[in-house]
C-alpha positions in Angstrom: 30.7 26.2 0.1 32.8 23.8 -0.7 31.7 21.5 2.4 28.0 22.0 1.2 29.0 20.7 -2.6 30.8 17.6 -0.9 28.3 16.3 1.1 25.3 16.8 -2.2 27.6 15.0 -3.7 27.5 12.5 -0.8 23.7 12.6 -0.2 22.9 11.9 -4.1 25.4 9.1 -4.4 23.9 7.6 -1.1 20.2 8.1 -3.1 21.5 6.4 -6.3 22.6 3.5 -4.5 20.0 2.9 -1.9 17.7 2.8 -5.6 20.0 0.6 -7.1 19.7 -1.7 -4.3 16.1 -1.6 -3.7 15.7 -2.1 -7.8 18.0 -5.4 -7.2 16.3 -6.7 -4.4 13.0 -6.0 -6.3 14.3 -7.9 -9.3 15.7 -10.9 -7.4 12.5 -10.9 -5.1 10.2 -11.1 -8.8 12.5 -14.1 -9.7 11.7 -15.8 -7.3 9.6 -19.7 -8.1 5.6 -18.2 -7.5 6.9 -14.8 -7.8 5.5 -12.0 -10.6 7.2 -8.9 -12.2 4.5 -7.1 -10.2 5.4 -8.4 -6.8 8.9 -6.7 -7.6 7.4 -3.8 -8.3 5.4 -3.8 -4.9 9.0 -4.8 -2.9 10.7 -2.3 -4.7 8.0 0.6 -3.5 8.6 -0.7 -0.1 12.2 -0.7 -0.3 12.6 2.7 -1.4 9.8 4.2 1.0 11.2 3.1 4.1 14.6 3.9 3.4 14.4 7.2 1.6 11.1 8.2 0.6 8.0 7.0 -1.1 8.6 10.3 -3.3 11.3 8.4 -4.7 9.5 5.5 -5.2 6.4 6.3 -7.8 7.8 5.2 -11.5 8.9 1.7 -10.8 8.6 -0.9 -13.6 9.7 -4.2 -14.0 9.8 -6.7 -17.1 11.2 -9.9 -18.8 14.9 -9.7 -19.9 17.3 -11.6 -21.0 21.4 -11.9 -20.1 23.3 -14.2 -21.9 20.8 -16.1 -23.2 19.2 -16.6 -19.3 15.4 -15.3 -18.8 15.7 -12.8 -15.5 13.6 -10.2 -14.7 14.4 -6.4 -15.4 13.0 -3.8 -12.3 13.9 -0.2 -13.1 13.5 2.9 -11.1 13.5 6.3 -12.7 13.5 9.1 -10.0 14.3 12.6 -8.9 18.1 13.3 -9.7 19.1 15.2 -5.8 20.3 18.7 -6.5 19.5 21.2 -3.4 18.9 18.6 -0.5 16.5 15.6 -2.0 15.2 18.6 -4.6 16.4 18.6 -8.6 16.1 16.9 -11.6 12.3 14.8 -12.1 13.6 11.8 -13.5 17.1 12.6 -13.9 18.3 9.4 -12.1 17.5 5.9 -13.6 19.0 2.4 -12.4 18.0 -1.2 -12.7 18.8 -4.2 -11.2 18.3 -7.5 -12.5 18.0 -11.0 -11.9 17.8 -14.7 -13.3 14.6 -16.1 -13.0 14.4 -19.0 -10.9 12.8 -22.5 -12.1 11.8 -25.2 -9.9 12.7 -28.6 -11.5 
């Protein structure tokens, strides 16, 4: 039993950070010179469909932030928290990732 609750443990942390990475990626992709907060949104989707599943992948947003004064974009992923196998919690698990948004000249 105990085995079982270890690797849960393991298989939610490895969902919260493949998120957390495709949110990132998303953001720094949407801050990118000809990029839009939509585009981040779309990379995002793509991210998180091909590396878990696009169940995971269907409330994505993204938006203008700022950090320390810096304009950077804001994606955010809110999805199913893993409980029993990739089963649980509907939007118990939200990350974002961020970046500065890049300026040509």
């Amino acid at each position: 039993m105990l085995a079982l609750a270890v690797v849960q443990l393991a298989l939610a942390l490895h969902v919260r950070n493949t998120l957390l990475d495709a949110a990132a990626e998303g953001a720094r992709y949407a801050a990118l010179a000809g990029s839009s907060a939509g585009d981040g949104v779309v990379r995002t989707k793509d991210l998180i469909g091909a590396a878990i599943s696009t169940d995971f992948a269907t409330d994505v947003t993204a938006g203008s932030t700022s950090i320390a004064g810096v304009p950077a974009i804001e994606v955010t992923v809110r999805a199913t928290l893993p409980v029993i196998g990739l089963l649980g919690f509907e939007r118990g698990l939200e990350v974002s990732g961020h970046a500065a948004i890049e300026a040509i000249g």
